[in-house]
VOBA-1610 file (N, C-alpha, C; in pm, whole numbers, padded with zeros to 5 digits, always signed):
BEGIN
Unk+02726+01577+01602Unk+02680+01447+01652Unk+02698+01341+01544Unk+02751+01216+01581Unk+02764+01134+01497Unk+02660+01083+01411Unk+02633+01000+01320Unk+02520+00984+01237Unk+02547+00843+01212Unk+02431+00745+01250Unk+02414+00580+01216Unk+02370+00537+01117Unk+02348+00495+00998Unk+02203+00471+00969Unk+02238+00305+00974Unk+02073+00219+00970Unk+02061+00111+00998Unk+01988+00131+00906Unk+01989+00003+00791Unk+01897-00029+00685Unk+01861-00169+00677Unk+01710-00210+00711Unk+01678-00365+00687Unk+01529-00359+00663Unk+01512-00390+00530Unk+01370-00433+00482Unk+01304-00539+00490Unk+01207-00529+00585Unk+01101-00704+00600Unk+01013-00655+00703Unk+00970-00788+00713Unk+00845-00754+00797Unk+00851-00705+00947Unk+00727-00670+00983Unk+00680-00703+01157Unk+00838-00756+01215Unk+00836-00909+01181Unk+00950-00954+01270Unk+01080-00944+01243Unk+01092-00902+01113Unk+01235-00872+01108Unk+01306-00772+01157Unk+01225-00681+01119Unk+01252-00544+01171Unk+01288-00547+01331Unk+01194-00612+01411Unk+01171-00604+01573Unk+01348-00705+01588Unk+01347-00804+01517Unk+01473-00868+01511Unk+01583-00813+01529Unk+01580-00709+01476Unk+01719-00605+01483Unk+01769-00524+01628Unk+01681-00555+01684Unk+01641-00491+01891Unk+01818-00471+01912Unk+01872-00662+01889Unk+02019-00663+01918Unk+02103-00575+01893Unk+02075-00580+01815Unk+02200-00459+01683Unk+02179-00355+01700Unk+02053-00266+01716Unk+02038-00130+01733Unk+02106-00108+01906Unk+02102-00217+02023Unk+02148-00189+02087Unk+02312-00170+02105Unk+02344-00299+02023Unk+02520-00255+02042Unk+02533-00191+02005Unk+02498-00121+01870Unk+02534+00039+01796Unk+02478+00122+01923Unk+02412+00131+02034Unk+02421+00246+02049Unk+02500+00216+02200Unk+02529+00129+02238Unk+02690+00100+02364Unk+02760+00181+02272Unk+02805+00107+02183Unk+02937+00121+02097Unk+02936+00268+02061Unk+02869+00348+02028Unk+02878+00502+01978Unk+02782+00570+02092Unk+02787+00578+02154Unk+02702+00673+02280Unk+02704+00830+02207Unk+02602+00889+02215Unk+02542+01014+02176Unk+02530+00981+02055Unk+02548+00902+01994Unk+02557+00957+01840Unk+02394+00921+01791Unk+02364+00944+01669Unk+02160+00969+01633Unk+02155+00797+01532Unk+02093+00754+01618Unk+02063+00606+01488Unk+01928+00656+01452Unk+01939+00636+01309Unk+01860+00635+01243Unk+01811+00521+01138Unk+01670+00468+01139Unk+01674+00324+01051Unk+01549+00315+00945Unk+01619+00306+00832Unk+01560+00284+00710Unk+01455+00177+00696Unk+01361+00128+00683Unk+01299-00004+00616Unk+01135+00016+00573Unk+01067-00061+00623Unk+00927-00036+00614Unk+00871+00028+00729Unk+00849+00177+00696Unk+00799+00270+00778Unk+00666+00248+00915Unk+00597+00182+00846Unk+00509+00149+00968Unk+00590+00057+01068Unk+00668-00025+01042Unk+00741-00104+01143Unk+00847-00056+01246Unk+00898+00045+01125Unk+01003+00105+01201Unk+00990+00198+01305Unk+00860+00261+01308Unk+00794+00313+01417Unk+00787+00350+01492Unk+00764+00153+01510Unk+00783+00085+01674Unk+00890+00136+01762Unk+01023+00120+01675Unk+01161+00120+01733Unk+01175+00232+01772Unk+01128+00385+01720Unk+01131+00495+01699Unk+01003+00560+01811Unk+00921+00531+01828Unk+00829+00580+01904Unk+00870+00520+02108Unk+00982+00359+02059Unk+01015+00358+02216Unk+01164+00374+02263Unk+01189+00461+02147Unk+01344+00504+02188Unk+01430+00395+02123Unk+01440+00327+02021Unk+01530+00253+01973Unk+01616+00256+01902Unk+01551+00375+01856Unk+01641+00471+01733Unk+01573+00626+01709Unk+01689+00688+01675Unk+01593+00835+01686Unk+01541+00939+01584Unk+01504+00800+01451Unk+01465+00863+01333Unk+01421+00769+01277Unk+01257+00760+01204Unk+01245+00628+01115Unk+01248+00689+01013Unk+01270+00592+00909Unk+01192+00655+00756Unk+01181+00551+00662Unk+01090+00564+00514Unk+01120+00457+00428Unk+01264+00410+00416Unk+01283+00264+00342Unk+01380+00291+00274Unk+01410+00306+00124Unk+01266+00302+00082Unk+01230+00366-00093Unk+01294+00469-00070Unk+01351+00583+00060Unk+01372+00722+00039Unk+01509+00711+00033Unk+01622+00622+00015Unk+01706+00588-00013Unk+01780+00590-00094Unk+01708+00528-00225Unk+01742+00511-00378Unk+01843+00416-00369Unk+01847+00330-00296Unk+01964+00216-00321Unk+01987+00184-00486Unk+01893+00133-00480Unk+01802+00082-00659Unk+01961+00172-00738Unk+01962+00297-00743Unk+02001+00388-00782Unk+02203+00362-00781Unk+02260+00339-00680Unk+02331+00429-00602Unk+02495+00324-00671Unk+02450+00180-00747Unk+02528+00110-00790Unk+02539+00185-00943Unk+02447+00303-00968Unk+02479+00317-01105Unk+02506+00498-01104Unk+02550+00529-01047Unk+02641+00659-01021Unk+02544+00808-00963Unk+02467+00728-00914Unk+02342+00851-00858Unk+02414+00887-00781Unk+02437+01038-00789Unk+02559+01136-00712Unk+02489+01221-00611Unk+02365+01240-00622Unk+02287+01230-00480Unk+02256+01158-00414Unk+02205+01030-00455Unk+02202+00921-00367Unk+02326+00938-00264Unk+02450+00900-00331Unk+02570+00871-00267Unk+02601+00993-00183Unk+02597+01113-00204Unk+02603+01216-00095Unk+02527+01227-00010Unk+02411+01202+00005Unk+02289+01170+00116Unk+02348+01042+00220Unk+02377+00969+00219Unk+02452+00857+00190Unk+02550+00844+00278Unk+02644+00928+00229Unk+02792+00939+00273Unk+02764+01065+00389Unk+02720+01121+00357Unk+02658+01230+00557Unk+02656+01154+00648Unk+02610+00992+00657Unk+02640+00945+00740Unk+02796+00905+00778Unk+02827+00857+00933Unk+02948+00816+00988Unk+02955+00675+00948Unk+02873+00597+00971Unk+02844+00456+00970Unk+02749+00385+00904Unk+02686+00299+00836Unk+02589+00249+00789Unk+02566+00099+00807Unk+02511+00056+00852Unk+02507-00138+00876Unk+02366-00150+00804Unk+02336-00228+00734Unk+02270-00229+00626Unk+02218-00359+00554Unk+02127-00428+00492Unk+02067-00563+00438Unk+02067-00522+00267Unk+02128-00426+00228Unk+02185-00445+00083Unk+02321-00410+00013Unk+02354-00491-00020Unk+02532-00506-00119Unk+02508-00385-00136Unk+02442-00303-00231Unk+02491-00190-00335Unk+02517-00117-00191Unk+02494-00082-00064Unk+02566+00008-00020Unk+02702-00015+00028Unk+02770-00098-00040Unk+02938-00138-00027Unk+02955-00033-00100Unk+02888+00051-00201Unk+02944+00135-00290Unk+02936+00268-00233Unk+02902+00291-00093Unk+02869+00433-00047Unk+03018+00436+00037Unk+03088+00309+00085Unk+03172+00357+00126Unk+03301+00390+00153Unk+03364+00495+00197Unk+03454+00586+00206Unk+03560+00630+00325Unk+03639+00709+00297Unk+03736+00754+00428Unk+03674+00816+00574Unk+03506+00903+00491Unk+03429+00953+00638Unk+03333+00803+00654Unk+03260+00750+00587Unk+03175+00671+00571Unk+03232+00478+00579Unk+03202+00455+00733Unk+03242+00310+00732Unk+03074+00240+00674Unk+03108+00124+00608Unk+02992+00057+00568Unk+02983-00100+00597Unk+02864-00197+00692Unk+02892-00271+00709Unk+02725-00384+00674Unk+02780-00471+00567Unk+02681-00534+00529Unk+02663-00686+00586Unk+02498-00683+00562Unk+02476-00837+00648Unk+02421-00888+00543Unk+02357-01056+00593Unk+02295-01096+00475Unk+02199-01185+00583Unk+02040-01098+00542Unk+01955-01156+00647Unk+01887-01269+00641Unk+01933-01322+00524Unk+01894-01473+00510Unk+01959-01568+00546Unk+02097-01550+00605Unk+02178-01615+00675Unk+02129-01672+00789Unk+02097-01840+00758Unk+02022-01908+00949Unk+02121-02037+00931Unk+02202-01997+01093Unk+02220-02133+01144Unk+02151-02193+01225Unk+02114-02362+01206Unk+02055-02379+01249Unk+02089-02410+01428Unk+01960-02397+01514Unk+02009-02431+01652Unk+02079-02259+01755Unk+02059-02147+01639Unk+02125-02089+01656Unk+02041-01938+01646Unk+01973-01889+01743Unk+01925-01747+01743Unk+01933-01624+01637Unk+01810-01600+01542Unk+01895-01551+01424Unk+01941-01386+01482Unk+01904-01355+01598Unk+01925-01218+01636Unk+02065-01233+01676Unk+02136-01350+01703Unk+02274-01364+01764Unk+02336-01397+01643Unk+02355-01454+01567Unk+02362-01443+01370Unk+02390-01312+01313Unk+02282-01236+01347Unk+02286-01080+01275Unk+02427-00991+01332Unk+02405-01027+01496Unk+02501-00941+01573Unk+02679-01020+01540Unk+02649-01194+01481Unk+02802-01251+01494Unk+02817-01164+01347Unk+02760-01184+01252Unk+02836-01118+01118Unk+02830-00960+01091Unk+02787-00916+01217Unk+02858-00773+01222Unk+02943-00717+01349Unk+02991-00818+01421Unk+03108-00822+01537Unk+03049-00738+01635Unk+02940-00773+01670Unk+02871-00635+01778Unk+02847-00790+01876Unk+02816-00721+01981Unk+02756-00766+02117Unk+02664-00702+02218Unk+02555-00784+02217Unk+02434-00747+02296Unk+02387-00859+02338Unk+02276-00855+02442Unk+02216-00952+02442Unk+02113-00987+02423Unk+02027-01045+02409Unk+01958-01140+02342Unk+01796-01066+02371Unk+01779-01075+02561Unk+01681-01079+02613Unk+01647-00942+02676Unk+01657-00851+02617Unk+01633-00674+02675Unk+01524-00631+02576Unk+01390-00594+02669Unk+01285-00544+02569Unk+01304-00396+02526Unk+01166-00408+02432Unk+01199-00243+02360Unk+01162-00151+02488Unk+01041-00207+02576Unk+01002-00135+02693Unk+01028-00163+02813Unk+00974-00103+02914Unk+00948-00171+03046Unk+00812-00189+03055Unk+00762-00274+03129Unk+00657-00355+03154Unk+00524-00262+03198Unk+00435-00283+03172Unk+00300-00152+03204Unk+00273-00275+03326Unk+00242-00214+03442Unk+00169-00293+03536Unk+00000-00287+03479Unk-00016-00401+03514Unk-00196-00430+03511Unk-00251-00501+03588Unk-00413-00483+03575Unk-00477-00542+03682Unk-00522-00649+03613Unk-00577-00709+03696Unk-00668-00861+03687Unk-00757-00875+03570Unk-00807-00715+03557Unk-00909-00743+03472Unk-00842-00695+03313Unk-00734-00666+03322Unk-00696-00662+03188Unk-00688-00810+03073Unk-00702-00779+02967Unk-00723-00923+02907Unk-00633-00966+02839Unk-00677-01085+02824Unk-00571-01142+02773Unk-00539-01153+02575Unk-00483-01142+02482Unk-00465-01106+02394Unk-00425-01238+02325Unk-00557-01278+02190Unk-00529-01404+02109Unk-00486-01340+02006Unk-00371-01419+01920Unk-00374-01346+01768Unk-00352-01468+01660Unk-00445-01501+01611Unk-00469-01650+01548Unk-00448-01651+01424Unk-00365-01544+01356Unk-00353-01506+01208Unk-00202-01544+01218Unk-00124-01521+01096Unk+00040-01571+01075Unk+00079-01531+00934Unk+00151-01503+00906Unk+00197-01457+00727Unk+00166-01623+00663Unk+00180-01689+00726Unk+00164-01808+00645Unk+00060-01913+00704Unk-00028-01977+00598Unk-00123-02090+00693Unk-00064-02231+00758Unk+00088-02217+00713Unk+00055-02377+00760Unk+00166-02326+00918Unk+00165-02200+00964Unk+00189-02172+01076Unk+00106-02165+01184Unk-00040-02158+01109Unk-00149-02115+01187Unk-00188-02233+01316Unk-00215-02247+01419Unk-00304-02304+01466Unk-00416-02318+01446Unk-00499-02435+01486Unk-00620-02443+01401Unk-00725-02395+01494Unk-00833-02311+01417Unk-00927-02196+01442Unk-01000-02323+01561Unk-01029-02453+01516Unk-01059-02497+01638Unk-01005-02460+01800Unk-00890-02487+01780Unk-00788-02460+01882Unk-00838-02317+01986Unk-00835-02273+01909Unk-00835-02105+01929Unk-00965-02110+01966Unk-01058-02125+01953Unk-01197-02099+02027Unk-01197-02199+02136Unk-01191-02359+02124Unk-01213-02403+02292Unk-01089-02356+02376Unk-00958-02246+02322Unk-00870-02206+02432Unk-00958-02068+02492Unk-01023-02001+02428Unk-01135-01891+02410Unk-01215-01955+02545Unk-01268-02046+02519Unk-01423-02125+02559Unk-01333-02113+02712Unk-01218-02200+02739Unk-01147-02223+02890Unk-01122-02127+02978Unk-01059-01960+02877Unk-01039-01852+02965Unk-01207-01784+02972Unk-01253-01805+02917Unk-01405-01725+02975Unk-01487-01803+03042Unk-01444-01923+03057Unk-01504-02016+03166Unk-01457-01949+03297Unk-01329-01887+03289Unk-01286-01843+03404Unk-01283-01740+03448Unk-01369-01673+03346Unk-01390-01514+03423Unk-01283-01392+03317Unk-01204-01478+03207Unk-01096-01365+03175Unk-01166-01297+03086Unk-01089-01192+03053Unk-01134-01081+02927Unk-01037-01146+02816Unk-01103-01118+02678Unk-01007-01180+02550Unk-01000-01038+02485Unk-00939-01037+02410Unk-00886-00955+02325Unk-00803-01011+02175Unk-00860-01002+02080Unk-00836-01090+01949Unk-00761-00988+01843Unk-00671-01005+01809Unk-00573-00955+01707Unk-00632-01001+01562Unk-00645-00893+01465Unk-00685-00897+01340Unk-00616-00844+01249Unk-00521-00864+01152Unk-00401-00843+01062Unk-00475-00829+00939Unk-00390-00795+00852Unk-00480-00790+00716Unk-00460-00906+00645Unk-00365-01001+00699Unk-00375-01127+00619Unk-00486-01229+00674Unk-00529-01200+00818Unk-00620-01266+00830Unk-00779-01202+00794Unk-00762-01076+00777Unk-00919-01027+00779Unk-00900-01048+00573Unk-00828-01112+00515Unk-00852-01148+00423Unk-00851-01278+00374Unk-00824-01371+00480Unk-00859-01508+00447Unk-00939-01584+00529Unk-00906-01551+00643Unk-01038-01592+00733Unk-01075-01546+00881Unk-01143-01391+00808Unk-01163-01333+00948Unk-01207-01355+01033Unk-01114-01350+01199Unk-01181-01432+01306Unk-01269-01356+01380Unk-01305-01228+01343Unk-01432-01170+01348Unk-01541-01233+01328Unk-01582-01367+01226Unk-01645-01383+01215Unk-01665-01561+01290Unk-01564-01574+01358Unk-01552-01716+01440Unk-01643-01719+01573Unk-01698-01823+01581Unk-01807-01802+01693Unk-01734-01795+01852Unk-01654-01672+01822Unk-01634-01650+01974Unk-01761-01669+02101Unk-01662-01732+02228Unk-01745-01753+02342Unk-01767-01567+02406Unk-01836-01522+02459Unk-01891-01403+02465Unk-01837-01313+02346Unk-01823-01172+02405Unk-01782-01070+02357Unk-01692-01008+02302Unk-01537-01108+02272Unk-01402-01004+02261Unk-01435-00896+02214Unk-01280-00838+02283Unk-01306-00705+02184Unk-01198-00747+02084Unk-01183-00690+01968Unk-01110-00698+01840Unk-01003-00589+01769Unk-00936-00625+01811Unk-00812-00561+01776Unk-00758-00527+01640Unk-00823-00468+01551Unk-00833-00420+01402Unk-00794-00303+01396Unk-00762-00319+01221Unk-00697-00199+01204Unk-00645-00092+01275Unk-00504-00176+01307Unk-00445-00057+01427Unk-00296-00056+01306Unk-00207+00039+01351Unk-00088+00058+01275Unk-00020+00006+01341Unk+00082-00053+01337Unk+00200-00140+01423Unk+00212-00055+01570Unk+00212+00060+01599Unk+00227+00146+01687Unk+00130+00091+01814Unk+00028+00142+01726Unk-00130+00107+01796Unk-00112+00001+01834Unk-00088-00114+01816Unk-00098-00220+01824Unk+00017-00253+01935Unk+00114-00176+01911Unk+00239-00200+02020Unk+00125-00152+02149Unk+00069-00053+02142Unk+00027+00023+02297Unk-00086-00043+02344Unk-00163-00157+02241Unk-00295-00199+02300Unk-00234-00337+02366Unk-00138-00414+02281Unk-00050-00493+02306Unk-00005-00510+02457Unk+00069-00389+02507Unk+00098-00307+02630Unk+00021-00329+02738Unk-00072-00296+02706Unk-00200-00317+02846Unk-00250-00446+02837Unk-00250-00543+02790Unk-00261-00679+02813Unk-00202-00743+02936Unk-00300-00847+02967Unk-00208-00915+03067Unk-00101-01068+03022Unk-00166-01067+02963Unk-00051-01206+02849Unk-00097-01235+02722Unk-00032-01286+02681Unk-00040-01295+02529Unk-00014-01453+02456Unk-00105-01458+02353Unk-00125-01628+02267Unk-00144-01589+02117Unk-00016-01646+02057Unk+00010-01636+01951Unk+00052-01746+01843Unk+00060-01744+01709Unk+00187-01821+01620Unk+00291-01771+01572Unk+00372-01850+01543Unk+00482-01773+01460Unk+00472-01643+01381Unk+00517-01517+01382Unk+00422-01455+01347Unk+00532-01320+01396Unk+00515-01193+01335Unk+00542-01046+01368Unk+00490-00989+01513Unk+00339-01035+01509Unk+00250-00986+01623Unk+00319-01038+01756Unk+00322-01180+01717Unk+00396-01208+01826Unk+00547-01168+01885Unk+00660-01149+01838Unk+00707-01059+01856Unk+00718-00928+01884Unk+00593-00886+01828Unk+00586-00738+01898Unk+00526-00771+02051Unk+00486-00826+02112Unk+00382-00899+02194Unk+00500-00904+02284Unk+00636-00995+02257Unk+00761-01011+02341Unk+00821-00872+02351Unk+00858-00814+02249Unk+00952-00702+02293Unk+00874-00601+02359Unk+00736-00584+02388Unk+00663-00508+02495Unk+00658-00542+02637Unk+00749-00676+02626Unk+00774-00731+02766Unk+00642-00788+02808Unk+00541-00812+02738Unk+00422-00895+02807Unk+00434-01036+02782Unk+00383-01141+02893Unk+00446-01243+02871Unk+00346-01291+02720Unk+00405-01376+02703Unk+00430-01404+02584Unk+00387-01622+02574Unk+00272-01683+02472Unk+00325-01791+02495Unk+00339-01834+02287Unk+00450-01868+02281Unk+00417-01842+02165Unk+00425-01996+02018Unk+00295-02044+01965Unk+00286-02127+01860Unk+00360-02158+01808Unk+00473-02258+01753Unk+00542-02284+01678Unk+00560-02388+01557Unk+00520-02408+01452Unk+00471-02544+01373Unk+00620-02597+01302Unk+00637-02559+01196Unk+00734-02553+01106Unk+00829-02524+01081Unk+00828-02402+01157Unk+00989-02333+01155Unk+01066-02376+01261Unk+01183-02373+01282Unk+01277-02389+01386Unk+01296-02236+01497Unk+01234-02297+01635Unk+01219-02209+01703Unk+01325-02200+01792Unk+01455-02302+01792Unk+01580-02213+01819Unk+01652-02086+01762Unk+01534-02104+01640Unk+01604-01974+01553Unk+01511-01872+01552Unk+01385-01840+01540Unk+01291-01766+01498Unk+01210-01716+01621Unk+01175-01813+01699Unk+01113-01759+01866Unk+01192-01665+01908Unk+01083-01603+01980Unk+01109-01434+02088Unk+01208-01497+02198Unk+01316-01441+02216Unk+01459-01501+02299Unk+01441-01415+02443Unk+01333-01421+02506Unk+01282-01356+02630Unk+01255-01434+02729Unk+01275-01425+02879Unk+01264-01492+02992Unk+01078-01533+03015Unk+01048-01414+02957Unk+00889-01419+02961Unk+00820-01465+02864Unk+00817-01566+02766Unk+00813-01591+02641Unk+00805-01810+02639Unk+00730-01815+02632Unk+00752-01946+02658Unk+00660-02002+02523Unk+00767-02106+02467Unk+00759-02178+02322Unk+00713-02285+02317Unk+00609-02331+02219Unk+00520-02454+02258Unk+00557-02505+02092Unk+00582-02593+02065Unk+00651-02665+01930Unk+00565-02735+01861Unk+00532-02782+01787Unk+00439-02894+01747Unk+00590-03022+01709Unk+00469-03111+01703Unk+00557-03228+01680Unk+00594-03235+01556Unk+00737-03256+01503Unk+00763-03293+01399Unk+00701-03185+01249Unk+00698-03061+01366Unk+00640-02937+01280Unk+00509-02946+01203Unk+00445-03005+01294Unk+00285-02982+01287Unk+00246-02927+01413Unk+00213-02768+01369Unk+00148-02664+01467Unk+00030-02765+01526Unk-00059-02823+01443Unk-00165-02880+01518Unk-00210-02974+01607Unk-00021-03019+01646Unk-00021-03085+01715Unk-00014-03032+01899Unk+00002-02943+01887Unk+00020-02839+02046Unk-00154-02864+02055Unk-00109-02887+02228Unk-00252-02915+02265Unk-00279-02789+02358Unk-00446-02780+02387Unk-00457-02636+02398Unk-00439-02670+02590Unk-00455-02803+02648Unk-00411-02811+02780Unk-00243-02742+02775Unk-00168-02729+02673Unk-00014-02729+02692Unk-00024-02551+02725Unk-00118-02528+02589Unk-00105-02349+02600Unk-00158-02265+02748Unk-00271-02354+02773Unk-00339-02306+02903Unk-00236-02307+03054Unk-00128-02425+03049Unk-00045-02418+03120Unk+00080-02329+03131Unk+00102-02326+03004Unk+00200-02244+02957Unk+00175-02061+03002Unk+00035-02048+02996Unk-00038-01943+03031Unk+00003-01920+03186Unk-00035-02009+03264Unk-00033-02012+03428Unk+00129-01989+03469Unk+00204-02023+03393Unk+00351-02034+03450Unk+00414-01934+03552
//
């Protein structure tokens, strides 16, 4: 059986970013085993819903290594058929069995989908909008899922925001469900925000966990952010915060996924009537 490996280190969303690429590699080589290197809890995801059929670090790699004549590295390495990959030194793994094809994931045009970017500078084709799953049916009373944290603050929406959008769906009878990351339960846990009733709280889960609680939701309110992406590629709809960054490039590229901008890249400018609508769509 043929042998893939896929190597890309980053976060939550980068990783989920790669959806494209793992799919044309596997049109393009049918039967053969992808397997993908990066940050193990992320990679998981891909691995637990069929995206690839092996995760692992990519510390277990030795890239570090492999530019300075590590002769195991490079035989571990070279077992593979193919390798598409987010570091130079594996130009040096390859060979007559071993094709090697490098990206560079900091590459953004602007106006321009970075998942369609990844797939133009490695000549593959997929498309854009195919989740990792199919859709869990749910009922009415499933809830709806806030996640008010972001790798960065000036992505965040403001905690105001987030409670009178709180205050509107439990005016109406919904269930909430609040996402808690470790960047937020270390700067400002919304555990401790005067939620309107009861949420329940979505902590310490492993990316996995989090994919399956994710799952049973009935929609989802987010920022720029990993979570949110995982949130899209579970196929739940999706509405998702955008401040600063350019969300022709960085937003979830899904039919079910609908992008709310701030003005002039101030997140705090999205009003929570926009999200609540955006919700109903």
């Amino acid at each position: 059986m043929p042998r893939i490996l896929v190597v890309r280190r980053g976060g939550l969303g980068d990783t989920l970013l790669m959806l494209p690429v793992l799919r044309a590699l596997r049109r393009e080589h049918p039967g053969a085993a992808i397997e993908f290197a990066g940050v193990r809890e992320f990679v998981d995801v891909l691995a637990r819903f069929g995206a690839v059929d092996r995760a692992f670090s990519a510390e277990d790699l030795r890239l570090w290594s492999v530019p300075g004549g590590d002769d195991e590295a490079l035989r571990r390495l070279r077992m593979f058929d193919r390798i598409v990959g987010d570091d130079p030194a594996l130009r040096t793994v390859s060979s007559a069995t071993t094709a090697v094809n490098v990206f560079d994931p900091r590459l953004v045009v602007p106006g321009w989908p970075h998942g369609q970017t990844l797939l133009d500078q490695l000549h593959l084709e997929a498309a854009l909008d195919e989740p990792l799953c199919e859709r869990v049916v749910v009922g009415t009373s499933a809830p709806i899922a806030l996640a008010p944290g972001s790798g960065g603050r000036h992505k965040c929406w403001p905690r105001a925001c987030w409670l009178e959008l709180a205050g509107h769906l439990r005016a109406c009878g919904e269930e909430i469900a609040v996402v808690v990351g470790p960047a937020e339960g270390e700067r400002d846990d919304p555990r401790r925000w005067p939620w309107p009733g009861s949420p329940r709280f979505l902590a310490d889960l492993s990316a996995t966990e989090l994919a399956e609680s994710l799952r049973r939701c009935r929609s989802f309110v987010g920022n720029d952010s990993g979570v949110t992406h995982l949130a899209a590629v579970m196929n739940v709809p999706t509405v998702a915060i955008f401040g600063p960054t350019d969300p022709t490039v960085w937003a979830p590229p899904f039919p079910w996924s609908s992008v709310l901008a701030g003005d002039q890249g101030e997140v705090a400018s999205v009003g929570t009537a926009d999200v609540r609508a955006a919700l109903h769509r």
